[in-house]
N, C-alpha and C positions, 0 to 999 in steps of 0.2 A: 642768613635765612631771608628769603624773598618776604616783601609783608604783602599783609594776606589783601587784597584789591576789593574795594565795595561791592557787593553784589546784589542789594536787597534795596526795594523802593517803598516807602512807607505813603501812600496818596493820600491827600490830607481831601476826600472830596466822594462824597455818595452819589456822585454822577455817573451813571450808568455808561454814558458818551466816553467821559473822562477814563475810563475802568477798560473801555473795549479799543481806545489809542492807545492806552499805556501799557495794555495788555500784546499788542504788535509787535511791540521794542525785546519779546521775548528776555526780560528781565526780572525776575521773582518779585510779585510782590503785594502788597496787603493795604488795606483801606482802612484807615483809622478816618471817623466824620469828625469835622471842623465846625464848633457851634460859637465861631467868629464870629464878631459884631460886623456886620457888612454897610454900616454907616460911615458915612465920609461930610465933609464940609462942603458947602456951597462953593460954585466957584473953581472948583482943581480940574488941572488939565485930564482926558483922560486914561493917559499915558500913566498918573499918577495912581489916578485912583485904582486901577486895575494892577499895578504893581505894589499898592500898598494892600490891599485886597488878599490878593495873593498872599503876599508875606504875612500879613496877618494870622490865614487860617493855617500856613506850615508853621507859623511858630506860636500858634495855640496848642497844634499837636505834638510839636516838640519840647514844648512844658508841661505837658500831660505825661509824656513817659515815661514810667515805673520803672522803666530797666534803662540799660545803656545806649539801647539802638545802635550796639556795636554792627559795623558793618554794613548802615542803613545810611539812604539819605531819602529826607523828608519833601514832598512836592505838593506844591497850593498852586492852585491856578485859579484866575478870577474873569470872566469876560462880558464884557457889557457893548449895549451898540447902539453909536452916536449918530442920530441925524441933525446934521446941520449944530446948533449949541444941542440938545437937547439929549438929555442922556435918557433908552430907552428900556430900562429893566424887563423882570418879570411882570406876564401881566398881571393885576390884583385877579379880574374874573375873564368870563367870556366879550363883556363890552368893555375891556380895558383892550382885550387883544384885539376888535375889531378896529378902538381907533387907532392900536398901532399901526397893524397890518394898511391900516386906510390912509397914516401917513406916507407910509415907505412906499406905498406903490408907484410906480411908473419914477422913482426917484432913485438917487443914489445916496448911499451912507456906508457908514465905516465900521468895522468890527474891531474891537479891540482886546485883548487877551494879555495877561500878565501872568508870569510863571515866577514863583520864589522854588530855590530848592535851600535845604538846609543841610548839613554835614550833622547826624542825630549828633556824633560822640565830638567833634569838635566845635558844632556850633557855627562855622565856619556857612554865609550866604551867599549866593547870589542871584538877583532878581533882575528881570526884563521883560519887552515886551515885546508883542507883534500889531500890526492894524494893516486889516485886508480890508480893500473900497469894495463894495456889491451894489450888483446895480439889478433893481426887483421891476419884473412885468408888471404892464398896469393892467388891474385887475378889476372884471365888472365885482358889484356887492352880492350876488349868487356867489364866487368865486373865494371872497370873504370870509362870506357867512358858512361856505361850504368848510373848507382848511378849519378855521374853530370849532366848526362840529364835526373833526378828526379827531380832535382833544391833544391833537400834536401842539401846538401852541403853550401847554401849561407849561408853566416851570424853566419857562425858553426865556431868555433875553430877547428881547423884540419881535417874539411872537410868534416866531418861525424857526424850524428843525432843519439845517441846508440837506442833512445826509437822509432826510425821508422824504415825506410827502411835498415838505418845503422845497423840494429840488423844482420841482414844478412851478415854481412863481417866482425864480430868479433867474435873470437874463444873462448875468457874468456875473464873475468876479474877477479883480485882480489881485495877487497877492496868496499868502499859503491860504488853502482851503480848509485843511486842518485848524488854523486859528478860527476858523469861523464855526465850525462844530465845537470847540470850546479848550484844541491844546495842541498849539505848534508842536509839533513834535521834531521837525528841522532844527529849533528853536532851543527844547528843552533837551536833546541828542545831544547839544555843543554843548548846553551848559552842564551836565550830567557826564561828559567827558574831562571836561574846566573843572570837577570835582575829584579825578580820578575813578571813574565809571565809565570809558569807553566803550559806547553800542556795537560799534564795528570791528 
């Protein structure tokens, strides 16, 4: 008897962005939140940290599970965006995102994204990452002050949405575009195949 092939995606992530990519891949599947410690150590590459990130929140929700998550595999994805050393999260408020937005402008910096997937019923990982370079318009402070009071900025890693209003204040990118909205999907296709989940 043929065994039966994974068919079900458990997202370990209440990102609406994350939810409508993973939703494209035409693969069943369900959003359990991750209330992972998103703290890390001074210092780590951040190659690291977005792949320990990652794996953190899939294998918070893979120890939460009451059943076997036969037939499931668990995905965390973590993304943050690096200018120059300086790692530039979520903003705290409105004049945390203006000084973001007021660094990145007219400059270039790097996005980086980390995917963990987990095998629910063997446990079975594996993690990686992606980093796309973006290169942002420079922009007058009307311009600024305008995009923040979008309200698109909340909740954004560095302060900016690529796939919305934020298309408007970035000049290129090189690199998947997808990592920069918040989940290679090039990325996480291979590795979800390297699982026994084949997209295509």
């Amino acid at each position: 008897m043929k065994e039966k092939a994974l068919g079900h995606i458990i997202l370990a992530s209440t990102s609406p962005r994350r939810q409508e990519l993973i939703a494209t891949l035409r693969i069943p599947f369900e959003v359990m939140p991750s209330d992972a410690n998103e703290d890390t150590p001074a210092g780590w590459e951040p190659s690291m940290i977005v792949e320990t990130l990652a794996l953190r929140k899939a294998d918070t929700v893979y120890r939460s599970l009451s059943y076997s998550g036969e037939n499931s595999i668990i995905v965390g994805s973590d993304t943050i965006v690096v200018l120059d050393d300086e790692i530039l999260g979520k903003p705290a408020d409105d004049e945390d995102a203006v000084r973001m937005l007021s660094l990145l402008q007219g400059r270039t910096h790097k996005v980086y994204s980390g995917v963990a997937c987990i095998n629910a019923v063997t446990g079975q990982r594996v993690v990686r990452h992606r980093a796309t370079t973006v290169n942002m318009k420079t922009l007058s402070d009307d311009q600024i002050m305008s995009y923040v009071r979008s309200g698109e900025p909340d909740g954004k890693a560095g302060a900016y949405a690529i796939q919305g209003l934020g298309a408007t204040i970035v000049e290129s990118i090189e690199g998947d575009y997808f990592n920069v909205v918040g989940l290679p999907l090039s990325l996480l296709s291979d590795m979800l195949t390297e699982m026994g989940m084949p997209i295509l």
